[in-house]
N, C-alpha and C positions, 0 to 999 in steps of 0.2 A: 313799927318793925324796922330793924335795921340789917344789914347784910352785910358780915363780914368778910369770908372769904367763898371765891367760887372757883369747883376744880372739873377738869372737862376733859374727858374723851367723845367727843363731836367733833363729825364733820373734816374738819380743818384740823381742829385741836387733839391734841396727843397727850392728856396726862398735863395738860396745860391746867395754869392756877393763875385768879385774878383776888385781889385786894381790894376792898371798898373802906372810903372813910364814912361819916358822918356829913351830913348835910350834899353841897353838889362834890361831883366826882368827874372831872373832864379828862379823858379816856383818849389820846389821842392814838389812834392807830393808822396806818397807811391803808389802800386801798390793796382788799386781797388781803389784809391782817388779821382779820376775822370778829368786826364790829357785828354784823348781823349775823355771826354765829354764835356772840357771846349772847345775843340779844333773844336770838331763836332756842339757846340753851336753858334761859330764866324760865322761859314763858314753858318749856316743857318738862325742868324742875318743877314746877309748881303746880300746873295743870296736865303732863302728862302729854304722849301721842295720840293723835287718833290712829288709831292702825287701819280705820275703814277708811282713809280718805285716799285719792286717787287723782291721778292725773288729769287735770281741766285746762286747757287752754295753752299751755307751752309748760305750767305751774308744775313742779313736781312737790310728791307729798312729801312732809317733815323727813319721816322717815325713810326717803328715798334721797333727799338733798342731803341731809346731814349724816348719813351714812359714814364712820370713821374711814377717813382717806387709808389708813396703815391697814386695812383689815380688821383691826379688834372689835371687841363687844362695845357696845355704846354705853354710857356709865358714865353718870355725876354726883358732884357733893354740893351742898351749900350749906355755910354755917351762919346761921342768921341770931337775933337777940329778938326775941317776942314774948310780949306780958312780962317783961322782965327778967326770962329763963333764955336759958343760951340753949339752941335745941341747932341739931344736925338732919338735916334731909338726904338720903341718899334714893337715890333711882340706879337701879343695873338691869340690864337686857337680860330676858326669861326665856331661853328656846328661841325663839323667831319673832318673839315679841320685844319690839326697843324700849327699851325702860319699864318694861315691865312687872319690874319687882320692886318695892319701894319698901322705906325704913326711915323712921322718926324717931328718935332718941336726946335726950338731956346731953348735951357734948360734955360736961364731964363726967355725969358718974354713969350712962352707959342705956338709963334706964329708959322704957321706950315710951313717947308720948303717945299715948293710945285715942286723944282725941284726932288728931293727924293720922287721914289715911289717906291712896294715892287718888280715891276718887274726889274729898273735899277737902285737902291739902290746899290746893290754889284760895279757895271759898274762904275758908277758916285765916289762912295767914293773911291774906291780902285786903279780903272784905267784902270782895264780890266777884260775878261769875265771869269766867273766861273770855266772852264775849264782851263785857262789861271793860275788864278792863286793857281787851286790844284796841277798842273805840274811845277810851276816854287816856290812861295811865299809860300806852306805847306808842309812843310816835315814833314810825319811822319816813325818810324820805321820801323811799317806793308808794307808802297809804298812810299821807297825812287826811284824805278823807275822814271826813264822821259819815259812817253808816249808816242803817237801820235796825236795830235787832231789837228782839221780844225782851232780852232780859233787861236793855240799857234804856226802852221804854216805861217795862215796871216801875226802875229805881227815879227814871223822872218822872213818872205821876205820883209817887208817891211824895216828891216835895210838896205838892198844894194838896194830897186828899189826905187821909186817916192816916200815911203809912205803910197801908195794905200794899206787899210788892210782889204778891201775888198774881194780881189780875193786870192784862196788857191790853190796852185799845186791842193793837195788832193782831191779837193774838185771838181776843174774844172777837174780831171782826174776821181773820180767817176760819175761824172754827165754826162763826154762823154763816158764813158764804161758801163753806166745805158741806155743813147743814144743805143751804139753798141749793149747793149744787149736786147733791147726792138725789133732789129731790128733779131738777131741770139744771142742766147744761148742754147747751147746745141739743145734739143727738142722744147725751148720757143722761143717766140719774133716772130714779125710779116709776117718774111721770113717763119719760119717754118709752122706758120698758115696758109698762103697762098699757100705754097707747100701742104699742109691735103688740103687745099679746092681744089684745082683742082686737087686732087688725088682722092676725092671724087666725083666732078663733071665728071671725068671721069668713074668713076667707076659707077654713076646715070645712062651714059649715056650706059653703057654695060649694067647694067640691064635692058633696058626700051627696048636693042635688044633681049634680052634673055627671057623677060617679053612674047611680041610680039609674039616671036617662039612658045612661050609653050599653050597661047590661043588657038592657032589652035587646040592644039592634045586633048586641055581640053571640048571644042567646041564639037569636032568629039565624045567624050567619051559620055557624054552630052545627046546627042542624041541617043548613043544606047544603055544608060541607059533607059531613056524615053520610048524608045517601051520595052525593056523588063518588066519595069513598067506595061505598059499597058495589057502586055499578060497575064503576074502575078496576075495583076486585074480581065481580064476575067476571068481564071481560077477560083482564088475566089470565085468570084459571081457565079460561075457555083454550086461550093461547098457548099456555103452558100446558095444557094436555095433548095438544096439535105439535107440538114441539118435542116432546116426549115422544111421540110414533115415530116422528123424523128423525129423532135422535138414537131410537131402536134399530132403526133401519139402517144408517151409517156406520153402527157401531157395530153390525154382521159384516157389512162390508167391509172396515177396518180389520175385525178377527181375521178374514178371510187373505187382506192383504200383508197384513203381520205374518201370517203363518209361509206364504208365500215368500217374502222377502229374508226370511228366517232360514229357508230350503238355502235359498238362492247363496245366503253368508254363509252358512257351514257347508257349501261345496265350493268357494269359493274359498275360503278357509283351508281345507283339506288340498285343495291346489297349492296350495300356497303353505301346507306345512314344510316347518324346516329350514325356511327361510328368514333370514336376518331382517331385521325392519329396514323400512325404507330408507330412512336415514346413513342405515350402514351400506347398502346397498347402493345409495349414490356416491357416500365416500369412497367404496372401492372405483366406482363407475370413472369419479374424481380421478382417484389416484390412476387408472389403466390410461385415462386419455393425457395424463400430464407425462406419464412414463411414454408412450406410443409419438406426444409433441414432441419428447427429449430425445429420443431417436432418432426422429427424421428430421432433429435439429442439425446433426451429426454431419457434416458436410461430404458427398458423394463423389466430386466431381477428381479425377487423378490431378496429384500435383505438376507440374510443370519443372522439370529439372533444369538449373541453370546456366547456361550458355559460355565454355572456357572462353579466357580471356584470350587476345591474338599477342601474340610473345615476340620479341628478334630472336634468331635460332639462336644466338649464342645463349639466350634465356630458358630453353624449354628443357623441359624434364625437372628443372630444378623448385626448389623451394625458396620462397623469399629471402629465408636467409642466407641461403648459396648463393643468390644473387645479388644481394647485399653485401656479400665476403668477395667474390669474383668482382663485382665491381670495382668493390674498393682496390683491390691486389692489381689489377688493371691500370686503376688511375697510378698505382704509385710506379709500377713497372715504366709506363710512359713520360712520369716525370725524370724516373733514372735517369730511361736512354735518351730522353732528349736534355739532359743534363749532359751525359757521354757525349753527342752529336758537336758540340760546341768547339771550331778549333782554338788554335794560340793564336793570341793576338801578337805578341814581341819572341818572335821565335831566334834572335843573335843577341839576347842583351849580355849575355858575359863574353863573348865574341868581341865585342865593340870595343865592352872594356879593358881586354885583355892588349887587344891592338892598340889602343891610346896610352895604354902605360908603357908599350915597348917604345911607340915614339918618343915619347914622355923621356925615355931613358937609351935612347940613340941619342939625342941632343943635350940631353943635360948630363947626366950621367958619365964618368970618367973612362969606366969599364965598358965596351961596346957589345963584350961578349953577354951584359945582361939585357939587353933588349935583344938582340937575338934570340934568347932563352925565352923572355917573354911572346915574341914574336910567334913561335914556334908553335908555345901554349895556345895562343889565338886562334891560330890556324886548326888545331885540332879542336878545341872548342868549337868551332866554325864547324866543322865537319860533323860530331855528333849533334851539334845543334839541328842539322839540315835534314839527317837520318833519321829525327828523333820527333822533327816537324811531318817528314810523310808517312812514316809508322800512325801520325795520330790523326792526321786528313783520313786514312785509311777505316782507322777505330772508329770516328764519330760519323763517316760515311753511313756503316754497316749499323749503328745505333738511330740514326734518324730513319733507314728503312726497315727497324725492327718497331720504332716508336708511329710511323706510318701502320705497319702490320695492324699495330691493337685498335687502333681506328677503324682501318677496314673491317675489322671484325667483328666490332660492334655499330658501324654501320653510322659512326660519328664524324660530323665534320672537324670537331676540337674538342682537344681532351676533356674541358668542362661538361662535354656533354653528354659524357659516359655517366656520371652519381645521377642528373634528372631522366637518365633512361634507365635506371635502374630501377631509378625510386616509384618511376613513373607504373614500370611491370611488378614492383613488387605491391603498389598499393593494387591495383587490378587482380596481382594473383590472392591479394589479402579477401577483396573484398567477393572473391566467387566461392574460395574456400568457404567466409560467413553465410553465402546464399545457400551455399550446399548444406550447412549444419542445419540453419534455417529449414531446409525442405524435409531434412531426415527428422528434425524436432517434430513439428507440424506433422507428419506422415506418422510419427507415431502419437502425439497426441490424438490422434484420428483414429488411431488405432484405439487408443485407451478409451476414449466416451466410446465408441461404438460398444466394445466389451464391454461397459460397464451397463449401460443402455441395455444394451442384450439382457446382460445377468440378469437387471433388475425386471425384464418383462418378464424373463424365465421364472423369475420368482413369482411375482404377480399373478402371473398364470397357472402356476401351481399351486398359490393360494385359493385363487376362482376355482379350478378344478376342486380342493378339499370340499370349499365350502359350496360349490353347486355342483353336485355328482349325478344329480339327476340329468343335467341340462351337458348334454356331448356336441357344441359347437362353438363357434368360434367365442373369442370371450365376448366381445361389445354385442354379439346379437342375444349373450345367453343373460349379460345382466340389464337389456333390456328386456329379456321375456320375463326376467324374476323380480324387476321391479313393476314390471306389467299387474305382476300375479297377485302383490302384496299390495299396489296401491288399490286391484279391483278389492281383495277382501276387503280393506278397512273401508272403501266405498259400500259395496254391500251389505256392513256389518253398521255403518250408518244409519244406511236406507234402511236397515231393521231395526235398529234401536228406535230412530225417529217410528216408523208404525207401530212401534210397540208403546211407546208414549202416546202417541194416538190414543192409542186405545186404550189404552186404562184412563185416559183422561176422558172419555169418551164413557166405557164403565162406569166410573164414577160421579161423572155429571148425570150419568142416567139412572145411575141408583138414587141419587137426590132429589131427584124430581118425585114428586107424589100425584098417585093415582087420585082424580077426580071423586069427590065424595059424592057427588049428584049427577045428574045427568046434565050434561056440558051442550054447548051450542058450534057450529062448525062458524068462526070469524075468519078463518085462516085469507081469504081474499078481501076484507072487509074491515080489518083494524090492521095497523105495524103496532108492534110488542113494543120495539123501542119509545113509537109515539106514547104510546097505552099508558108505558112505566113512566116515562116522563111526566106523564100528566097525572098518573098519581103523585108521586113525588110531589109534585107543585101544589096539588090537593090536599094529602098529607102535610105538607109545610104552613099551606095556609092554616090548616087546620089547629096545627099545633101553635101557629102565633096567635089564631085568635082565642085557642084554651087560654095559652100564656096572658094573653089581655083581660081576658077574663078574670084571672087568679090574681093578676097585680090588680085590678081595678077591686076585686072583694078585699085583698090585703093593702089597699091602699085608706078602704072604706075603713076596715078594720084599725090602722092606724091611726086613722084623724080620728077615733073614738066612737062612741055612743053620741048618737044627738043629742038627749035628752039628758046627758052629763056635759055634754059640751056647751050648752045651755044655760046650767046649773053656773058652771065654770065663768062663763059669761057675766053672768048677774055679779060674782063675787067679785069680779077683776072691776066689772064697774063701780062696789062699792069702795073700794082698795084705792082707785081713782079718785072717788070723791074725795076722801079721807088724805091721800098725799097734796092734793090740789089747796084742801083748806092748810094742810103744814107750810106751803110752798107761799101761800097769801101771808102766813104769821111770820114767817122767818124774813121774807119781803120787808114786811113793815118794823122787827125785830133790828136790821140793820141801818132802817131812814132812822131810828129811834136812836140806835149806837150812834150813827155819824151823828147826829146833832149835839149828843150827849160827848162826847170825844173832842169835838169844835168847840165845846165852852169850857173843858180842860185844858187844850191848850190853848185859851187863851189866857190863863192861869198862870204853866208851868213854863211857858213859853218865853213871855217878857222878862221872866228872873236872868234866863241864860241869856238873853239878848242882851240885856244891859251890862253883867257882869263880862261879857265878851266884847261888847262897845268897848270897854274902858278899857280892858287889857289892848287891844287895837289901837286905840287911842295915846296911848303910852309909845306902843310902837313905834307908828308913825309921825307920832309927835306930833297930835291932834290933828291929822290932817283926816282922818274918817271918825266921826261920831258916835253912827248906827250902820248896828249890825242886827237883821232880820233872819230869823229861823225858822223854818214853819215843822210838821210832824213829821213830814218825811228825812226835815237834818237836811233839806235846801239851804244853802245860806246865799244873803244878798249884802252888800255892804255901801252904805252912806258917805259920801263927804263931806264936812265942815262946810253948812253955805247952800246944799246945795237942794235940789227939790227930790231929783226920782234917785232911788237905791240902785248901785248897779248889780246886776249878777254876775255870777265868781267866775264865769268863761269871760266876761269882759276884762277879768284883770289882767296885771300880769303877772308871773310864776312866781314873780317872789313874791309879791301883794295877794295872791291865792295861799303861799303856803304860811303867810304873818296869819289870815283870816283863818286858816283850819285849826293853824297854834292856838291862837285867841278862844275859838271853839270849843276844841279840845281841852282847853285850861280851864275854861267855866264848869263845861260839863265835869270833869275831875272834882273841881271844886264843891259842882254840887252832889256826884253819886258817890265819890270816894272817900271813905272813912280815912282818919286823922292817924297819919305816918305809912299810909299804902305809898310805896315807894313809886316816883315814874321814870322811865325808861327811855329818852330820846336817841335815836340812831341817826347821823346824820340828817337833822331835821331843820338845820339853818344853811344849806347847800344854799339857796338861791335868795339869803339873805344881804342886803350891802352890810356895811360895818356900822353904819349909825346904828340901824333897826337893829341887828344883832348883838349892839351891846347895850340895847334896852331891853332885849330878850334876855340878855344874860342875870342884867338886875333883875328880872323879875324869877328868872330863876334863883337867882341869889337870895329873895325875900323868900319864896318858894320852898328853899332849902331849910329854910329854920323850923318848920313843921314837919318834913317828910325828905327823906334821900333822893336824890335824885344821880341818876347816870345817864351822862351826857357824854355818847361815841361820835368822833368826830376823827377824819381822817386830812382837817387842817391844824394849823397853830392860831390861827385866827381867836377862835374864840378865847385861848389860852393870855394871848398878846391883850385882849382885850377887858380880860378879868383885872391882867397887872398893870396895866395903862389906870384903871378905873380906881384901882389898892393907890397907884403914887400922887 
C-alpha cells in the first residue's frame, strides 16, 4: 500500500493537503506545525474515533484534542494505491459524531469499494488491528514504549505455532482468572456469596429459636398488662362518676351566677344607653381639658404702662421730628449770630490810603491844590470809616446776646451741644413711643386668645351639652360620670359573657360525661384521677409496645421463613458449594497448566525478536550493545559487547532507551506486519546524536524499499544527514 495524497480538516488543520512519495518521506515541520496532528489524522483515517473514550489523567480524547480550531465539521480524504487500484477514503462528521460517516471509492471511476467499511477499513488496508499497529508501525516520541496488548500477543505466537491468531496467552489467562475470580476473590465471587447465605440461613434459623423463646415471656407480660388495664379502668369510672356530681353541682351554681351577672349588664347597660363609647368620651374628656389648659394659659396679670421719658422744656409737647427740625433751626440761627457778633478788624484802610497819596502829591506833585483835594477825601473817608466802625460794635454786640439767648434756652454750654441734646430726647421719646405700641399690641393679643379660648370652650360645651343631655352639671364632672357609666357596662357585660362561657363549658363537659353502667365504688378520697389516668396511660403504652413486640417478633418469624424450607434451602446452598468449590480447584490448576504451557512459547517466539532487535541496535551503536532481552510482558533489557549482566532500560540513558524501543519496535514490525503496511515516525529521533541517527536513517533507507515510510521531524538534522550520506 502506498499513500498518495492527504487532505485535513483536524485540529490545527483547515482544508490543509499533504503529499507523499514512494519509499521514505522526511516531513520537516516546526514545532506547533502540526507533525502529530498529521500523524493522529492517519491513524483516525483508517481506524476511525472512538467516541467512548474520555479524559484520563491530563490526556484528552481524540475527539476533544483535535477538534477543528475554525469551528467546522471534522472531515478527511486519503488517496492511497492498494492491490494495484487507486481507491479514495473519506471520513466526515455525522451529527455529533466525528467522522462518522465513511466512504470508499475507486478514485477514478467513482465506484465504491464495498469491501472497505469504517469498521475494518484500518484491518483490510494496513493488515492488522489498531492496537497492533500503534505498538509496532507508529512511533511517536511521547510512546516510543512497546506495550502489552491481546491482539500484538496473538500476531506473535502465531510466528512459532500453527498461525492460529485467534487465541492470546493474555487473553485466555484473564478470561480463566476472571473464571477463578467469579468463583473467589477476595470477599467477591460465588464461593464467598454462598458462604454469606448460609451464614445467614443459619443465623435465620437462630433467630426463629430466639424468636420462639421470647413470645412466651411477651405472651405472659400481655396479659398482666390487660388486668391492670382493666382495674385502672374501674378505678376511673369510679372517679368519673364522683366527678360528674361535682360537675352537676357547679354547673347550678354557674347558671345561677350567669343569670345574675346578665341582670347586673343590661342595667348597667340601660345606664348607660346613649352614650358614645369610651373612646369617644375620652377624646372629648381630651379635648375639654387641652381647651380649659389653653385658657388659663392666657396671661391675667394687667400690663404695666410705660414710664415718659424726662424732656428739657424747650423739648416737650413735641414730636421727635419737631425736635429734630427745632434743633436743627437753632443750631443754624446761632451759627448766623455768632457769625454777626464778629467785629472789623482794619476799620481806616482807605483812610490811610487816601492820606499817603495826598502827601504823595504835596511834595511831588507840581499842583498843590491836588493833595489838598486828596487830603480832604481822607479826611471824610476817616469819618464814615469811624461811624461805620460803632454802628457794627453796636450790631455784633446785640448778635452775640441773641446767640447766648439760644443757649440758655436749650440749657447748653456750646453750640455743639444742641444736635446730642436733641438726638439724645429724641431717641428716648423714640423708644417709649415703641414701648407704648408694644403694650397696646400685647394687650390686645390678650385680648384675642382669651376670645378665642372662650369661643372655643363655648363651643365644647355646647357640644357636651347635645351629646349628654341627660347629665345637667358642670362638663368635667358630667363626662366623668358617663365614662363612669360606659366603662361599668362593658365591665359588666364581661363579667357576663365570661359566666356565660362558664357555663356552657361547664354544660357541655357535663353532658359528656357518661352515667355509670354498674354500680360504682366511692374512691373520691382514696385515688387522684390525674394519678389514675397517668398510670393508665403508662399501662396502655406498655401495653401497646409489648402487642407491637409481639407482631414484629411473629413478622419477623414470618420473614426468616418456614424452618423446614429454610432447612431445605440449606442442604441446596451446601450442594452449590460443593460444586463451585470443585470449579474453583479446576480453574486453579487450569492456569498452573496455561503458565507453564505459555513459558515454553515464549521461549520460542521470544529469541526471534530479540535477536532481530540485537542487530538493529547493534547497527546503531555501532556494535557497542550485542543483546537485547524481551520477556512476555515487552520488558526489555539490553547487553553490551564484553560484558556479563544485561542492563535494564531505566539504567540507560534517553537516547540509548529511545535507539532500544526503535530497535523493538522494528523487529516487532518486521515480524507482525504484512509487506508495504506503511510506518509512521513522529519525532522519534529527538534524543538521538548524529552518528546513531544517521544509522537510523540507513536503516530506514533499506526500510523504505519494501514499505513507505513517514518520518515527521521538526529538525533539518535528519534531512542534512540523508544528503551528507547521497555526496
Amino acid at each position: 500500500m502506498r499513500i498518495h495524497t492527504l487532505t485535513a480538516t483536524f485540529g490545527k488543520l483547515e482544508r490543509a493537503e499533504l503529499r507523499l512519495e514512494s519509499g521514505l518521506n522526511v516531513l520537516e515541520l516546526p514545532n506547533e506545525g502540526g507533525k502529530s496532528t498529521w500523524s493522529a489524522f492517519l491513524l483516525a483515517m483508517f481506524y476511525g474515533i472512538d467516541t467512548s473514550e474520555r479524559a484520563a489523567k491530563g490526556a484528552l480524547p481524540v475527539k476533544t484534542k483535535y477538534k477543528p480550531w475554525s469551528g467546522a465539521a471534522m472531515e478527511g480524504r486519503v488517496e492511497l494505491e492498494w492491490n494495484g487500484r487507486e481507491i479514495t477514503i473519506e471520513r466526515r462528521s455525522k451529527g455529533r459524531i466525528p467522522l462518522g460517516e465513511f466512504r470508499a471509492y475507486e478514485t477514478e471511476s467513482g465506484l465504491p469499494v464495498c469491501e472497505l467499511t469504517a469498521e475494518n477499513c484500518g484491518l483490510r488496508l494496513l493488515g492488522v488491528e489498531k492496537a497492533v499497529f500503534e505498538r509496532s508501525a507508529f512511533l511517536r516520541q511521547t510512546a516510543l514504549a512497546v506495550s502489552q496488548d491481546g491482539a500484538l500477543e496473538r500476531r506473535l505466537s502465531a510466528l512459532v505455532s500453527t498461525g492460529e491468531e485467534t487465541v492470546s496467552y493474555s487473553e485466555t489467562e484473564r478470561r480463566l482468572r476472571d473464571w477463578k475470580n467469579a468463583c473467589r476473590h477476595n470477599q467477591t465471587g460465588e464461593l464467598p456469596k454462598l458462604e454469606r447465605q448460609l451464614a445467614e440461613l443459619e443465623g435465620a434459623q437462630r433467630q426463629i429459636h430466639e424468636l420462639q423463646a421470647g413470645e412466651v415471656a411477651l405472651q405472659a407480660r400481655k396479659e398482666e398488662l390487660d388486668a391492670e388495664k382493666r382495674r385502672l379502668s374501674y378505678i376511673q369510672r369510679c372517679l368519673q362518676a364522683a366527678e360528674a356530681q361535682k360537675r352537676r353541682r357547679q354547673l347550678q351554681e354557674a347558671e345561677v351566677q350567669s343569670r345574675h351577672l346578665r341582670e347586673t349588664a343590661d342595667e348597667a347597660k340601660r345606664a348607660a344607653a346613649g352614650l358614645p363609647d369610651e373612646a369617644e368620651l375620652r377624646r372629648w374628656q381630651n379635648e375639654w381639658n387641652i381647651l380649659q389648659a389653653e385658657r388659663r394659659a392666657v396671661p391675667a396679670t394687667p400690663l404695666r404702662e410705660p414710664e415718659p421719658p424726662v424732656l428739657p422744656p424747650v423739648f416737650a409737647g413735641k414730636s421727635a421730628q419737631e425736635i429734630q427740625e427745632d434743633a436743627e433751626q437753632a443750631a443754624w440761627s446761632y451759627d448766623a449770630y455768632e457769625k454777626a457778633a464778629q467785629p472789623l478788624r482794619h476799620p481806616f484802610p482807605w483812610a490811610a490810603v487816601a492820606a499817603a497819596l495826598a502827601a504823595v502829591a504835596l511834595f511831588f506833585l507840581p499842583a498843590w491844590y491836588f493833595g489838598v483835594a486828596l487830603l480832604a477825601v481822607a479826611a471824610m473817608l476817616l469819618a464814615v470809616n469811624f461811624r461805620s466802625a460803632a454802628q457794627g460794635r453796636r450790631e455784633a454786640a446785640a448778635a452775640a446776646e441773641r446767640a447766648m439767648e439760644i443757649l440758655r434756652q436749650y440749657g447748653a454750654r456750646q453750640r455743639d451741644d444742641i444736635p446730642q441734646m436733641a438726638e439724645k430726647a429724641r431717641t428716648a421719646l423714640t423708644m417709649y413711643e415703641q414701648d407704648c405700641r408694644h403694650v397696646q399690641e400685647e394687650r390686645a393679643h390678650r385680648e384675642a386668645l382669651a376670645e378665642a379660648a372662650e369661643k372655643k370652650l363655648s363651643d365644647c360645651r355646647g357640644k357636651l351639652a347635645a351629646a349628654l343631655p341627660e347629665l345637667d352639671r358642670a362638663p368635667d364632672a358630667a363626662l366623668d360620670d358617663a365614662i363612669a357609666r360606659v366603662r361599668a357596662a362593658e365591665q359588666a357585660e364581661q363579667e357576663a359573657a365570661i359566666a356565660e362561657r362558664y357555663y356552657a363549658n361547664l354544660m357541655a363537659a357535663t353532658q359528656t360525661v357518661k352515667e355509670p353502667d354498674g354500680p360504682v365504688e366511692d374512691f373520691s378520697g382514696k385515688y387522684d384521677a390525674e394519678e389514675i389516668a397517668r398510670r393508665k396511660r403508662q399501662t396502655e403504652e406498655a401495653l401497646r409496645e409489648t402487642v407491637s413486640r409481639l407482631d414484629r417478633s411473629q413478622g419477623r418469624i414470618s420473614a426468616l421463613g418456614d424452618p423446614a424450607e429454610l432447612e431445605s434451602r440449606k442442604e441446596q446452598l451446601r450442594e452449590q458449594w460443593e460444586t463451585q468449590s470443585q470449579r474453583y480447584a479446576a480453574l486453579t490448576l487450569a492456569l498452573e497448566t496455561l503458565e507453564a504451557a505459555n513459558h515454553s512459547l515464549q521461549t520460542r517466539f521470544a529469541p526471534e525478536i530479540s535477536r532481530q532487535a540485537a542487530e538493529i541496535m547493534g547497527r546503531l551503536t555501532g556494535g557497542r550493545y550485542d543483546k537485547v532481552l524481551l520477556d512476555q510482558s515487552l520488558s526489555i533489557a539490553a547487553r553490551e559487547t564484553g560484558e556479563v549482566v544485561a542492563r535494564e532500560l531505566n539504567r540507560l540513558s534517553c537516547g540509548t532507551a529511545d535507539q532500544l524501543y526503535f530497535a523493538v519496535r522494528l523487529a516487532i514490525s518486521h515480524a507482525v506486519l504484512p509487506e508495504g503496511t506503511p510506518l509512521i515516525l513522529d519525532d522519534a529521533f529527538v534524543n538521538f546524536d548524529d552518528l546513531r541517527l544517521k544509522q537510523a536513517l540507513l536503516l530506514l533507507q533499506e526500510e523504505a524499499k519494501e514499505r513507505q515510510i513517514l518520518l515527521f521531524t521538526c529538525q533539518n538534522r535528519e534531512k542534512t544527514c540523508l544528503f551528507s550520506g547521497e555526496k
